[in-house]
N, C-alpha and C positions, 0 to 999 in steps of 0.2 A: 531375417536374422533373429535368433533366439525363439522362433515364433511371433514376433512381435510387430504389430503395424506399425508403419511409420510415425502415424499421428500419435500413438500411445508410446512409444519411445520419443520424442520429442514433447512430450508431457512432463518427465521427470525435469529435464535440466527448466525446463517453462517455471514449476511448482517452486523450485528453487531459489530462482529469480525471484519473484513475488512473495517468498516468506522473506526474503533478505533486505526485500524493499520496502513492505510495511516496516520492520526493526528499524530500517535505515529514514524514512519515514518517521517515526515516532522522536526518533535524535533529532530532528532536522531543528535547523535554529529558528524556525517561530512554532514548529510544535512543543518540544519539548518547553521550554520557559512558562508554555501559558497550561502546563499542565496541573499544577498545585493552584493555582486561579481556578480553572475548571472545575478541579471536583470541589472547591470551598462552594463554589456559588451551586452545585449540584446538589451539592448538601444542604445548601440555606446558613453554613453559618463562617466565618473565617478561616484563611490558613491557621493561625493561630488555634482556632478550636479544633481542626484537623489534628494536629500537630500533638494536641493535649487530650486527646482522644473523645473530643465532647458528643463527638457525633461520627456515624462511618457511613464512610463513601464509599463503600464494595457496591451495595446495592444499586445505586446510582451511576456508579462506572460503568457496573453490568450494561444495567439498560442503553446508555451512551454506546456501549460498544454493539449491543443489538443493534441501534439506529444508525449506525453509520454503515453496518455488515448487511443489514435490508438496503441499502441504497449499491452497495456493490457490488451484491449478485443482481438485483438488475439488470445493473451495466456491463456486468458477466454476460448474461443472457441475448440482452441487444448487441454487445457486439457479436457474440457466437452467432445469434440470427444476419445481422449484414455481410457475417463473413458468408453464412452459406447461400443468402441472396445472391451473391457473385462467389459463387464456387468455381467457375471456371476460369476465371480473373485471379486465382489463390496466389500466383507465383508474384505475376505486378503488384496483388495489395500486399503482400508478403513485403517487397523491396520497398512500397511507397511507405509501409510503415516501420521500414527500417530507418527509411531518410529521416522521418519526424520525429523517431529518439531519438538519431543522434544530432538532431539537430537539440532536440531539450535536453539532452547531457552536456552540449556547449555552452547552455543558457548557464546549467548549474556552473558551468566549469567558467562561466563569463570570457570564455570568447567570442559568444554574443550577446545580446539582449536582446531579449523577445519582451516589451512594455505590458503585452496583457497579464505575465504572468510575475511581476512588477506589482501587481493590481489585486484588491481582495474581493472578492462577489459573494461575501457572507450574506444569509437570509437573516432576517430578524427575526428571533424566535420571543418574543415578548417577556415579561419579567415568569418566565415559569423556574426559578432558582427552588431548591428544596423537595422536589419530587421528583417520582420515578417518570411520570408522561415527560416532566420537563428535560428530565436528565435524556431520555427516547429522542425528543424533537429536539436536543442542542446535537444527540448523534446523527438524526438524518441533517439538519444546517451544517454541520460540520463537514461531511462528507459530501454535500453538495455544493458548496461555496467557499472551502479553503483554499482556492486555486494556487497560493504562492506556494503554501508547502507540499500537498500530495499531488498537484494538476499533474504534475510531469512524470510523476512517477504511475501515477493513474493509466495516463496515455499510453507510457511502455507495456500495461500488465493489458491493457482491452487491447492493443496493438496484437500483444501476442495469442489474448483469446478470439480476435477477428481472424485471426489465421490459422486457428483450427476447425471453425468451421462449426463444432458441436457444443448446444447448448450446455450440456454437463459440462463438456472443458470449460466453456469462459466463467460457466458459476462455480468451479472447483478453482480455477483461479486467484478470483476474487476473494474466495473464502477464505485462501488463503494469503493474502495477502490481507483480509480483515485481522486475520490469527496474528499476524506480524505487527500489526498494531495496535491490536486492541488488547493483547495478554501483558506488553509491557506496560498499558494503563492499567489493566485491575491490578496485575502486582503494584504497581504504585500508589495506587487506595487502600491495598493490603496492606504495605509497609510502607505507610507515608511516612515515616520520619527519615527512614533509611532510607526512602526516593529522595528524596530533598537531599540528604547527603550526599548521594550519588549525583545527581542532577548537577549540583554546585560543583561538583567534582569535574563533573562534562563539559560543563562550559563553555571551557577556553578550546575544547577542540570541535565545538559546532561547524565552524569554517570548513576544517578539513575534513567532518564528515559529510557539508554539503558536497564538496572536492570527491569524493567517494562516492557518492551518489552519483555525481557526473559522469565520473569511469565506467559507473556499471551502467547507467544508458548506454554512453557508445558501447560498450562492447554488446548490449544485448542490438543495438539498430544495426551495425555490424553484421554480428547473427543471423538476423532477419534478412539482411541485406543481399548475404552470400548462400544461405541457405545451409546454416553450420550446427544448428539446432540439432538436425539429427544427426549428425555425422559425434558429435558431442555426447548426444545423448546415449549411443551405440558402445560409445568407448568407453561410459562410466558402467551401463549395463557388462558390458567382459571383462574389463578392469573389475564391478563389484559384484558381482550375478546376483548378491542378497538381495539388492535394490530393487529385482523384477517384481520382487513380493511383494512390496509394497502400491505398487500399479494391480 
């Protein structure tokens, strides 16, 4: 259809996901709070000096958001390799990793509980506050060991790059789901004072964007599940043919 591979049309609606889920990620209620924390101690010196422009956190954000986007193409890249380990397995790990979103989109949605992810497995990254290396190693700790707030959402984006198969897909995934969370931290080092307004603003609806987050698991394990990926992807390409350009 259109000229287009199956796998490369089911890429678009994938890429979608995973921009929407870092943003949705960056909100979640124990990312976003410990955000004005982070870049003080990135910087070496207080929110308060944040605040009063004593020192900037751009440069330091940066680096944070490298450290965490090296640690997700990785996992980009290993699951694309497991997936094409067992390429002819595609359709069962297809469906087995539809069950385990939607089973982590019940966890967000607390119809169940899953204890590990209850649970925080942060690395200690030693006092390196006020530098660019330090601000580097709290982005790979981060990405490595926040397991309450990105685990689940992690799962669904390497879920869906295990099921393409191809190294580029699961590290163009990734990336982009780095992009979804690591641009609304630098704008928040750029405009820290207007982050903090906005933040305080957010608050009270952290709950229901955890709630949000859960929805879009199931509907993406769903997806996976029935094999609705491309049937999706199909309808946005002739519904919006500009879209193909961007592939």
């Amino acid at each position: 259809m259109m000229g287009i591979e199956l796998a490369d049309a089911a890429f678009l609606p994938a890429a979608m996901v995973a921009l929407l889920a870092g943003i949705l990620s960056f909100l979640s209620p124990c990312v976003l709070p410990i955000v004005p924390p982070y870049l003080a101690y990135m910087t070496g010196v207080g929110v308060g000096g944040l605040k009063s422009g004593e020192r900037s956190a751009v440069v330091p954000a940066l680096f944070f958001v490298l450290g965490l986007s090296t640690v997700f193409l990785l996992m980009g890249m290993a699951a694309s390799a497991f997936g094409r380990m067992f390429l002819q397995w595609q359709d069962l790990l297809s469906r087995g990793a539809g069950l385990v979103v939607i089973v982590l989109g019940l966890h967000f949605l607390h119809v169940i509980r899953i204890p590990i992810l209850d649970s925080e497995a942060r690395l200690e990254t030693g006092d390196r506050g006020g530098s660019v290396f330090g601000a580097y190693i709290l982005g790979l700790a981060f990405a490595f060991g926040w397991t309450p707030c990105i685990g689940p959402q992690l799962g669904m984006i390497l879920s869906l790059a295990a099921t393409g198969g191809e190294a580029g897909r699961g590290a163009s995934l990734l990336a982009i789901y780095a992009l979804g969370l690591g641009i609304p931290f630098l704008l928040s080092a750029i405009f820290i004072n207007r982050a903090i307004g906005v933040m305080n603003r957010v608050k009270p609806y952290l709950r229901l964007i955890e709630r949000i987050m859960g929805v879009l698991l199931v509907v993406v394990g769903l997806a996976l599940l029935t094999g609705a990926f491309p049937v999706f992807a199909y309808w946005l390409l002739e519904t919006f043919p500009w879209l193909a350009m961007l592939g």
